[in-house]
C-alpha positions, 0 to 999 in steps of 0.5 A, a space after each residue: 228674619 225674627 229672632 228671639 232673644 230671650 223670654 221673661 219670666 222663663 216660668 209660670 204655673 201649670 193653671 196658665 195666665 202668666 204673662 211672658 215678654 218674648 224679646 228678640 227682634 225683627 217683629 213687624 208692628 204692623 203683622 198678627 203674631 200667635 206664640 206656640 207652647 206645646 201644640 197650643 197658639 195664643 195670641 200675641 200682643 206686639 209691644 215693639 219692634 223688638 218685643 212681644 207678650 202672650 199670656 201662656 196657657 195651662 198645661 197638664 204637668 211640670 215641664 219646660 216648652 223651648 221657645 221660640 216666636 209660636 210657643 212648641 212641646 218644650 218650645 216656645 215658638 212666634 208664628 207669623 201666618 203659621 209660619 213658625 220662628 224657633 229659638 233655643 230659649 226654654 219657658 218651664 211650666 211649675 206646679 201652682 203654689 199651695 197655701 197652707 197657712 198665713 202668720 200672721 192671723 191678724 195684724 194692726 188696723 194701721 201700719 
């Protein structure tokens, strides 16, 4: 069976593009893996034996999606073949930041 012990970073921002490691163990080097967040499946990228990265996608508001090897509504999820393997490890999906101003507005040509 797979397992899935924990997901780094647990969050990333609401435009998607953030690249979660998913650790656990019982990957197969030689499967395909989908992770699940929300009802979205991305590909997954097998690092390891125990190990797997996706890149999340965007979602609409601020909220967590619970994990597990596909990424599920408030689940992130891992699918072998769409046969989905759950865990209660949570990734949280956080509004993109804003900047409103950098200081200093200059800085010396060298150091």
């Amino acid at each position: 069976p797979i397992y899935i012990d924990s997901v780094t970073p647990s969050m990333g921002s609401l435009s998607g593009g953030t690249a979660v490691l998913i650790v656990g163990h019982g990957f197969d080097i030689h499967q395909t893996y989908e992770c699940k967040f929300k009802d979205r499946f991305v590909h997954a990228t097998v690092v390891s034996s125990s190990a797997l990265s996706c890149i999340s996608p965007s979602s609409l508001y601020p909220e967590t999606a619970h994990i597990s090897v596909v990424l599920s509504l408030s689940k992130i999820a891992v699918s072998l073949n769409r046969e989905t393997f759950e865990e209660n490890v949570a990734f949280t999906y956080t509004d993109d930041p804003i900047v409103h101003e950098i200081q200093p507005t200059t800085c010396p040509l060298y150091g």
